[in-house]
VEXMI-456390 format. One record per residue: x, y, z of N, C-alpha, C, O in turn. Coordinates in steps of 0.2 Angstrom, whole numbers, plus 5000, padded with zeros to 4 digits. Layout:
N
XYZXYZXYZXYZ/...
//
This chain:
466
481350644971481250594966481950594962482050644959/482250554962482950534957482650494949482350444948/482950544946482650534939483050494935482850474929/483650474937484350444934484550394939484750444942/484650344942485050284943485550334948485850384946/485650314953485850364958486350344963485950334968/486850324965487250274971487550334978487950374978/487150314981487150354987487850314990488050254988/488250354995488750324999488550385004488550445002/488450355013488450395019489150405021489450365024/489350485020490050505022490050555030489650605032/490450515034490350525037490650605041491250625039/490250655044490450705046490750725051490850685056/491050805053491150825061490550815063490750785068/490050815062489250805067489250755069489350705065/489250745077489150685080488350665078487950715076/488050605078487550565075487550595066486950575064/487950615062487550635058487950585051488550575051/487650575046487850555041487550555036486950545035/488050585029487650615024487750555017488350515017/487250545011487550495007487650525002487250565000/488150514999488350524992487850484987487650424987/487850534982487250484977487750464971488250504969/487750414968488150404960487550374958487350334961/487250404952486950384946486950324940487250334934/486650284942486950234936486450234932485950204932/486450294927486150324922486350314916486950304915/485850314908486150284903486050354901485850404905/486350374895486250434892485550424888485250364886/485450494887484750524885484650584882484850634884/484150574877483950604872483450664875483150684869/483150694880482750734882482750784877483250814874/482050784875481750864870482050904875482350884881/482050974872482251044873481751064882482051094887/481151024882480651064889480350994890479950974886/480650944898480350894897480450894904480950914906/480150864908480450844917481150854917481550854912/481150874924482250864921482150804925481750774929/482850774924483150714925483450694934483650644937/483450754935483550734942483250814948483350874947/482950784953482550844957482850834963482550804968/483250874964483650874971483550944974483450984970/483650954982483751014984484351054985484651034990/484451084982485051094979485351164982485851194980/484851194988484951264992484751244998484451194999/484951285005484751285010483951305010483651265014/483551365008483051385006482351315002481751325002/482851265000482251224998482451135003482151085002/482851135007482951085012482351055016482350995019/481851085016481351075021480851005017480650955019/480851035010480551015007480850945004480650895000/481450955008481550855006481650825014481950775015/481250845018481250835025481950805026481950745028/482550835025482950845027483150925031483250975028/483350925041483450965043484051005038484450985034/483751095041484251135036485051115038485551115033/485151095045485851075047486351025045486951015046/485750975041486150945036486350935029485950945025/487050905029487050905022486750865017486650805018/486550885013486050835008486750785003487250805002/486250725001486750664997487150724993486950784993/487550704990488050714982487750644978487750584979/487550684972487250654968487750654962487950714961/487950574958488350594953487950524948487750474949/487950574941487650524937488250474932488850484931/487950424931488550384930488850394923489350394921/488150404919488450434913488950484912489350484907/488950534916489450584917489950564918490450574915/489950514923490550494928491050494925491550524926/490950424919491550404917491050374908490450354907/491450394902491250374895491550324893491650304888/491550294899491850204898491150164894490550184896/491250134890490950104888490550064891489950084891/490750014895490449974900490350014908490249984913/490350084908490250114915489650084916489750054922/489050084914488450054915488649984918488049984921/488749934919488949884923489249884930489249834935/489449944931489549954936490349924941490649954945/490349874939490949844942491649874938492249864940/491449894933492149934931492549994933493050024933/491850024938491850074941492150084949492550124952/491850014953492250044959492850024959492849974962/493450044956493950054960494050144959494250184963/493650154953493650244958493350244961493250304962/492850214964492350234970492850224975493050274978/493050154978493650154982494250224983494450264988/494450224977495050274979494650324981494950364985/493850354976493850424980493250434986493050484988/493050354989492650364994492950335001492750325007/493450304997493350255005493450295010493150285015/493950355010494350395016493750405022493850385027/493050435020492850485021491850465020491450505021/491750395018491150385016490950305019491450265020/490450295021490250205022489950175020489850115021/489550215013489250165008489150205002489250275001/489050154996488550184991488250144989488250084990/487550204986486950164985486750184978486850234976/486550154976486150134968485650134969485450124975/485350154961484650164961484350164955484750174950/483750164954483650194944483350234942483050244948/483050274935482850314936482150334938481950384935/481850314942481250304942481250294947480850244948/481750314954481750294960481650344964481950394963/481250324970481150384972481350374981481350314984/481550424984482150404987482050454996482050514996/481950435000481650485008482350485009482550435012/482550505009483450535015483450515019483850475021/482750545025483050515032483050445034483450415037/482150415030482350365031482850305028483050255031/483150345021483750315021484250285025484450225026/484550345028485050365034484750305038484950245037/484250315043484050275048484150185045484550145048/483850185040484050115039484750085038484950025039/485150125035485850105033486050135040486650125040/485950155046486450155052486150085057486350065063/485650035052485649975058486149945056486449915060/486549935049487049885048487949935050488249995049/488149895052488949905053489449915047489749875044/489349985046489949995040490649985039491049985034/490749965046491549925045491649855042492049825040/490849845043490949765039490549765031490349815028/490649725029490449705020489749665021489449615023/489549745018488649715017488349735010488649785007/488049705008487749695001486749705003486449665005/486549765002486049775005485549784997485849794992/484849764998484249754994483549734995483349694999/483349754991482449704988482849664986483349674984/482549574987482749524985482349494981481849484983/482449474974482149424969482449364969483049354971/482149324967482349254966481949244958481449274956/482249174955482049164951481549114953481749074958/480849104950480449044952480548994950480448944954/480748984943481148944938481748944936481949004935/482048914934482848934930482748934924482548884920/482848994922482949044918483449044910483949014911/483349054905484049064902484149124900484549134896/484049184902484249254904484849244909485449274908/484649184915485249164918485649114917486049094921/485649094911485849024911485948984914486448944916/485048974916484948914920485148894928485148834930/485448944930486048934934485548934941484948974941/485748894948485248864952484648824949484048844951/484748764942484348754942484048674946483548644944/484348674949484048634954483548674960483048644962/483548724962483248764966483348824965483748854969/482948874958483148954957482948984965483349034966/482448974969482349034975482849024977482949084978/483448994979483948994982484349024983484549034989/484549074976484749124977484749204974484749224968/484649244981484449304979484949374976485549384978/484649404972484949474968484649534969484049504968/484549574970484349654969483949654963483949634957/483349704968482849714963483249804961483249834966/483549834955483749884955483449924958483649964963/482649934955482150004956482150004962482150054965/482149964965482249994974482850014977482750034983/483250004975484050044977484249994979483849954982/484849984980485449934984485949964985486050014981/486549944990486949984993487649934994487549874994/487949954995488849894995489249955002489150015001/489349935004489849965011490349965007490349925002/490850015009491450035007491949975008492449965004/491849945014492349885017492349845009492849835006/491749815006491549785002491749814995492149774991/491549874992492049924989492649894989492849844985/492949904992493849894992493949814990494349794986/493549764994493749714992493549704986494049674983/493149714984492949714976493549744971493649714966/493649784973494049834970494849794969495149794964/495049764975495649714977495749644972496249624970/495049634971495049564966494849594957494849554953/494649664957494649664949495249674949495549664943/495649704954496449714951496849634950497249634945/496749594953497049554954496849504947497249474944/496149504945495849454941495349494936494949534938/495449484930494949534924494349484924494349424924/493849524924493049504923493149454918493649454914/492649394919492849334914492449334909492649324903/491549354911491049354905491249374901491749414902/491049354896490949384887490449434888490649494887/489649404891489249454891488849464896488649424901/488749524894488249544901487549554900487449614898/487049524900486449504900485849534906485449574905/485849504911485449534915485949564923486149534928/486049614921486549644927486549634933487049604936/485749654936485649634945485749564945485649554951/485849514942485949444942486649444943486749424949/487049454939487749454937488249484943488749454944/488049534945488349584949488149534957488549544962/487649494957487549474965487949414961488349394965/487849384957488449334957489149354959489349314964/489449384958490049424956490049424964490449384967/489849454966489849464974490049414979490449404983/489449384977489449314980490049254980490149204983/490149264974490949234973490949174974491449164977/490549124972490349044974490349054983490649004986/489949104987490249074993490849114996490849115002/491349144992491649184994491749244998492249265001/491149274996490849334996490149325001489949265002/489849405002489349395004488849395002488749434997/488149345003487449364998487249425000487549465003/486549424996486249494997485849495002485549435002/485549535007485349545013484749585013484749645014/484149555011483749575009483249635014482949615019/483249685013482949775018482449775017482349785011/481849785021481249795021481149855017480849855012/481549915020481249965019481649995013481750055012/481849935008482049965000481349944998481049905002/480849964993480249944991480249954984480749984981/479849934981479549954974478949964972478749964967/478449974981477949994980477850044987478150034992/477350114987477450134992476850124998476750175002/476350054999475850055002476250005009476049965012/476850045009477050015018477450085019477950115016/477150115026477450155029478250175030478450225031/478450115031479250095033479650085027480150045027/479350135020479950115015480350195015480050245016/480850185014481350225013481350245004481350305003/481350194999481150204994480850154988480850094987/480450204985480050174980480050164974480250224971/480050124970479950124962479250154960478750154963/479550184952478850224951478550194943478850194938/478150174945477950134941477550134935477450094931/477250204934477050224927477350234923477950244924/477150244916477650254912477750324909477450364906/478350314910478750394907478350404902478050364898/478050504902477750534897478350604898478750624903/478350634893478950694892478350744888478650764883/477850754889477550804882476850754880476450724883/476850774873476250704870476550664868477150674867/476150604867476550544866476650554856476350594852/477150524857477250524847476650484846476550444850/476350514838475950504834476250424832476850404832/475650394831475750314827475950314821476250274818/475750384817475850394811476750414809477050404804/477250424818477850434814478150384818478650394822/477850344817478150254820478250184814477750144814/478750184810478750124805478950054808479550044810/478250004808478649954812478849894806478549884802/479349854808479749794803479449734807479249734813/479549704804479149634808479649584802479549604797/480049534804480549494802480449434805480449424811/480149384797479849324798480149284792480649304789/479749234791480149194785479749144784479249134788/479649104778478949084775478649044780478049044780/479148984784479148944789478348974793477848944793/478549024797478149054800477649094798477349134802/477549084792476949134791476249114793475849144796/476249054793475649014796475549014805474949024808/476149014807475749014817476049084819475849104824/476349124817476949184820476549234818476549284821/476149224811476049324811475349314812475149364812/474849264811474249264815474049294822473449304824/474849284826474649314833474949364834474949394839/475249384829475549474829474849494825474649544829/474549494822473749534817473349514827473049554830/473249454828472749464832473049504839472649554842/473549494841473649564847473849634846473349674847/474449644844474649704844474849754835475049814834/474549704831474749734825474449804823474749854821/473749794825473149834823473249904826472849954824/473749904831474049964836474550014830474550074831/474949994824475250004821475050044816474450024814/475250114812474850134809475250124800474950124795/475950114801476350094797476750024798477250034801/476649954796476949904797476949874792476649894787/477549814791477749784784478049724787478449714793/477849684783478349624785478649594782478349574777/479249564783479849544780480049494779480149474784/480149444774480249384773480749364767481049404763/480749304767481049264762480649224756480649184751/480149264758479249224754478949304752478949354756/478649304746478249354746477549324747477449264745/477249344750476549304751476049354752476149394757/475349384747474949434748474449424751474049464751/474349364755473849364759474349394765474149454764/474549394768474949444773474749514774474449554778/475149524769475549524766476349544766476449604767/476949494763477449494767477849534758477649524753/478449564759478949584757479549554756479949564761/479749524751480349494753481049534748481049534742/481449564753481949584752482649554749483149574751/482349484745482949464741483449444746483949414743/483549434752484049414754483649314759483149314763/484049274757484049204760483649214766483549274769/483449174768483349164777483949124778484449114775/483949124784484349114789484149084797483649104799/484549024802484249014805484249054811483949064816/484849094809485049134817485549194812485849194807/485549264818485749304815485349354811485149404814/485249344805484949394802484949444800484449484800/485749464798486249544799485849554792485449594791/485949494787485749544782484949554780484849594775/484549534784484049554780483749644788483349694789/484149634791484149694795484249764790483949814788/484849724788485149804787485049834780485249884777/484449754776484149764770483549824773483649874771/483049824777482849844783482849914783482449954781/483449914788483750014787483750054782483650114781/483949984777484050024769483350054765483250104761/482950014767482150004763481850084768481650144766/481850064774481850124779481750204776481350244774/482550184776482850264775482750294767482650354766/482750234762482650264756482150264753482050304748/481450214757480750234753480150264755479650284752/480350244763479850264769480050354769480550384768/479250374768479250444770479750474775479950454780/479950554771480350564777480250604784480650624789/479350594783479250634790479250584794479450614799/479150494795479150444800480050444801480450434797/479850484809480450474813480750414815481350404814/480350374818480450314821480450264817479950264813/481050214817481050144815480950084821481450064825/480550074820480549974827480649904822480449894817/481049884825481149814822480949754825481449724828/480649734825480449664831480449594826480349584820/480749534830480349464827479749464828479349494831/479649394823478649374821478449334828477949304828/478849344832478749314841479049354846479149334851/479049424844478949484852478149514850477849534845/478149514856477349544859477649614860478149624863/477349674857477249734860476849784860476349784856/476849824864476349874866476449934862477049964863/476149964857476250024850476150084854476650124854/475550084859475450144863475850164868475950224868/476150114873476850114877477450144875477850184878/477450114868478050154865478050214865478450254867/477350234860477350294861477350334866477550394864/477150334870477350354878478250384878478550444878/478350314879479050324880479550364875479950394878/479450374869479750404864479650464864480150504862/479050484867479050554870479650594873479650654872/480250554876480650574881481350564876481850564879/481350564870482050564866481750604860481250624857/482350624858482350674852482450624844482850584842/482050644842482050604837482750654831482950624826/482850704833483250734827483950714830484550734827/483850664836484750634837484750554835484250514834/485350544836485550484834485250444840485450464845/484750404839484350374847484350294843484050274838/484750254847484650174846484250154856484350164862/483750124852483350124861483150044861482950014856/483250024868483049934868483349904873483949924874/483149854877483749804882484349804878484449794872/484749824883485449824882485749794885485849814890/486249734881486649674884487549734881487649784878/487849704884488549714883489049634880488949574882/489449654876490049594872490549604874490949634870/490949584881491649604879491749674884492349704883/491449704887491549764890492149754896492049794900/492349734896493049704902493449734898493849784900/493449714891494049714887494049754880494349734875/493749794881493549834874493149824870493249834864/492449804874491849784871491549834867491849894866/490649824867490449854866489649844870489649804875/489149874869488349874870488049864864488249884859/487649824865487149834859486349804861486349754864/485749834857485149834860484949764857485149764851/484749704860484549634859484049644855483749704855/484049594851483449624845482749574848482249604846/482849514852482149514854481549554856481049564853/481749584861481249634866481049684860480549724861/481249704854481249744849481949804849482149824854/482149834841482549884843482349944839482049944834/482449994844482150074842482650104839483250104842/482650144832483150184832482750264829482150284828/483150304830482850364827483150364819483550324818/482850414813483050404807483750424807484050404803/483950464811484750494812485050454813485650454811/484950394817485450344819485350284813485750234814/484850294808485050244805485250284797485450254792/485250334798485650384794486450384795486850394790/486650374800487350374802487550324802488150314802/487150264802487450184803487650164794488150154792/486950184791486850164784487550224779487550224773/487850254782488250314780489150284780489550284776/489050274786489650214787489750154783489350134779/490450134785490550074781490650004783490949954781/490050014792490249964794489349914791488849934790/489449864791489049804786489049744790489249734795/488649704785488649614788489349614784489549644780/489749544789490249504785489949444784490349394781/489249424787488949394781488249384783488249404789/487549354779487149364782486649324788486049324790/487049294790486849254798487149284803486949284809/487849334803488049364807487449394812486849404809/487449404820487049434822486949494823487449524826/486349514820486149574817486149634827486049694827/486149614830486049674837486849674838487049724838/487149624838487849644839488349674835488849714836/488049644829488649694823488149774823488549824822/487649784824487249864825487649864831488149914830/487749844836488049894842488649884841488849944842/489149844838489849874836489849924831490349964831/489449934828489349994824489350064829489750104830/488850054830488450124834489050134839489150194840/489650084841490050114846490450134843490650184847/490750134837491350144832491050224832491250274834/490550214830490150284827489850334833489450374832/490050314840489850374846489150384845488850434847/488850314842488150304844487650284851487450234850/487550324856487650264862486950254862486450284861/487050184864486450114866486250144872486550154878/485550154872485150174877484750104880484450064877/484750114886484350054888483750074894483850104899/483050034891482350044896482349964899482349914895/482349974905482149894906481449874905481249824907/481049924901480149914900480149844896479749794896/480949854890480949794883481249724889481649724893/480949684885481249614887481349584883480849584879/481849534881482149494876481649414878481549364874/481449404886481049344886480549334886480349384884/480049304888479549284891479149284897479449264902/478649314898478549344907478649294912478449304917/478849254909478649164913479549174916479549144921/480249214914480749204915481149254918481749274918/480549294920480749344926480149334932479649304931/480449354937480249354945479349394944479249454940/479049374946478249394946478549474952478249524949/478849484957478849544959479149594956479049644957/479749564950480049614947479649664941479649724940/479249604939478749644932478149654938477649634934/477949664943477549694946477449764947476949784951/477949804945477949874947478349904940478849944939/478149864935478449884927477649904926477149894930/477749944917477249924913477449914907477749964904/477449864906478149844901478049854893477549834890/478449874892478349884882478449824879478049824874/478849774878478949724875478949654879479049654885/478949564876479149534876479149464869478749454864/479749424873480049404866479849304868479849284874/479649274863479749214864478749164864478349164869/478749134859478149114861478049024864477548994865/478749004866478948944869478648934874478648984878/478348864874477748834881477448894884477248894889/477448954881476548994882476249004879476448984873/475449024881475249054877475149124877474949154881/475449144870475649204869475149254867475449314866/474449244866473949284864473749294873473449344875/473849244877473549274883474249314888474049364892/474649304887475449334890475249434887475449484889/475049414882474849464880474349524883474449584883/473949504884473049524887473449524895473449574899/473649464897473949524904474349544905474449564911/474949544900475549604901475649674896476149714898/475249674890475449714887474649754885474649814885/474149714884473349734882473349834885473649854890/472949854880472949924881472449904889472049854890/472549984895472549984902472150044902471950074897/472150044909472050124914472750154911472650204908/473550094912474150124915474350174907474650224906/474050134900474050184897473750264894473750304889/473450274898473250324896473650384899473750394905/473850454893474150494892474150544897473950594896/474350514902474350584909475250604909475550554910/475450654909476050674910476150684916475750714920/476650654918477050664926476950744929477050794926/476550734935476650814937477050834942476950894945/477550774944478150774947477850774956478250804960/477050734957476950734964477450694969477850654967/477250714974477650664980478650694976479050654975/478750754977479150774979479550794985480150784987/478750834989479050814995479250765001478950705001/479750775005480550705007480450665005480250615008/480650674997481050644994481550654988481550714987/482050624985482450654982482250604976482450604970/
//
């Protein structure tokens, strides 16, 4: 089981038939307590080889995490990275393979399936999604016909041939990345490829999967949700809810009727004091867009009046749906006594000396350390409609803060991702209550489950698999 985002490349050996894959991990950095799963479970001795049904006389993957690799900013995007994949694999390797953390990964059938394609030629191998609708995650893009065209489901892993590498590699020298931003990756990345037609599409692999009830998958997506220990306490969770008088009437009725009641600490922020709410207004204007200042009025109220045993800050709009129990699940697996900014993570500029920073729809998590370090600094709104997630991640970058990213948050609506993609998620947020209805989007994607209940990983199905 691979615990971090992983890109295998098969280098090729003296052993006639045999080929070994290189792993690269496209992993974010992470906050793990002191005693929690480790983060990556390989065989890493001849004496435990059997146990990943790989024979002893072969080499096992090289696994490299991506966060290690390179403290590039944008290394998490991935295309800034192969032309070191090029220069240090082409000699000697025929593919790499990606993967995330939560992927779980059989070797041989890996090998098997990657020797039916031709590693001399440029292939773009995947689980395929398509959009059912067009999207503005995607900017609408095929919207005359979104199934049209297909991108990589990441949890099931995808793979690029080295031939493919190099020409990649050929054209970022030649031409700098054009986006501003980087929004949803596996979109972007089979755009990039595909080059209007230039390039090759993506080739959809039975045996990458994200479920494992078919015998011929190579690998699996693991679909429950990360536990590290007990889930944090509700009591060290303060959540912000940022509304405005406008919306007191339709927006926080359907936060009190879903998810609010999960909350043991909640407050909500306006431009209106209103006690039937009841709402806190922290003095600063509304705004139609943006909202740096009443965020960071927010961190300020946080830090200097909220007790100082509540670890956790969440900031959500009066139109993201979330799961309080899920989080706390999740929060399990970061250290609250570090600087932890947690949430979908978009990028601004990362070509050119950008930054990351957590989308404030889907909701953003911080620990009190990170907003001890942010509120310490002297970086601020330059004014108050600035946007409030972008001027925080130019901050947090300045300040060696890194933006961690769970694809659980979503900044849209479940209607604007692929019904296979969020099929093998159990997702902690979603944003937007346009043309749904958001009390029922709720009851079937986020309603407390079976999926949450508090069982910790006990790291089964181990065996052949990495």
């Amino acid at each position: 089981m691979v615990e971090m985002n992983v890109d295998f490349s098969a280098r090729r050996t003296g052993r006639v038939g045999t080929e070994v894959p290189i792993a690269v991990a496209t992993s974010s950095t992470y906050f793990p307590l002191p005693v929690t799963r480790p983060h990556l479970i390989i065989c890493d001795s001849p004496r435990r080889l059997p146990c990943c049904g790989v024979p002893a006389f072969q080499e096992l993957p090289q696994v490299l995490l991506l966060h290690e690799l390179s403290k590039q900013e944008g290394a998490w995007t991935i295309l800034p990275l192969l032309p070191h994949f090029s220069v240090t694999y082409s000699r000697n390797s025929s593919w790499i393979f990606f993967c995330e953390e939560e992927t779980r990964i059989q070797v041989p059938k890996l090998l098997e399936t990657l020797r039916r394609y031709d590693p001399s030629k440029e292939w773009f191998l995947g689980k395929a999604l398509h959009d059912e609708e067009s999207t503005i995650i995607h900017h609408y893009a095929f919207s005359e016909n979104p199934s049209v065209f297909k991108y990589p489901d990441f949890a099931a892993g995808w793979a690029l041939s080295l031939p493919l590498v190099n020409k990649l590699t050929k054209r970022l020298k030649r031409e700098s990345l054009k986006s501003d931003f980087t929004i949803d990756l596996k979109h972007e990345i089979a755009l990039y490829i595909w080059d209007k037609g230039d390039g090759p599409a993506l080739t959809p692999v039975p045996e990458l999967c994200t479920d494992s009830m078919d015998a011929r998958c190579a690998t699996t997506g693991h679909s429950s949700l990360p536990l590290c220990g007990n889930p944090v306490k509700k009591e060290d969770i303060f959540v912000a809810v940022k509304t405005c008088k406008k919306f007191h009437g339709d927006r926080i009725p359907i936060v009190k009727q879903t998810w609010a009641g999960q909350a043991s600490h909640i407050e909500y922020y306006s431009d209106h004091a209103d006690s039937s709410i009841p709402t806190v207004d922290l003095g600063v204007p509304n705004t139609d867009r943006g909202h740096c200042g009443k965020t960071f009025a927010i961190l300020e109220r946080f830090l200097n009046l909220s007790h100082d045993k509540i670890a956790w800050l969440v900031i959500v709009d009066d139109d993201t749906l979330i799961s309080i129990p899920r989080l706390q699940r999740l929060l399990s697996c970061y250290d609250a006594d570090g600087p932890v900014l947690l949430g979908e993570r978009y990028g601004y500029g990362l070509g050119a000396g950008g930054y990351s920073y957590v989308t404030g729809g889907g909701g953003m998590v911080f620990s009190r350390e990170a907003v001890r370090r942010l509120l310490s600094s002297q970086c601020r709104c330059h004014s108050n409609d600035a946007p409030d997630d972008m001027v925080l991640g130019m901050c947090s970058s300045g300040l060696g803060i890194p933006v961690t990213h769970s694809p659980l948050f979503h900044q849209a609506r479940p209607v604007d991702y692929p019904e296979a993609y969020l099929s093998h998620q159990v997702p902690v947020s979603f944003h937007k209550h346009w043309n749904i209805d958001p009390v029922k989007a709720y009851i079937t994607w986020l309603a407390p489950g079976e999926e949450d209940e508090a069982r910790p990983d006990a790291g089964q199905g181990v065996k052949d698999e990495l």
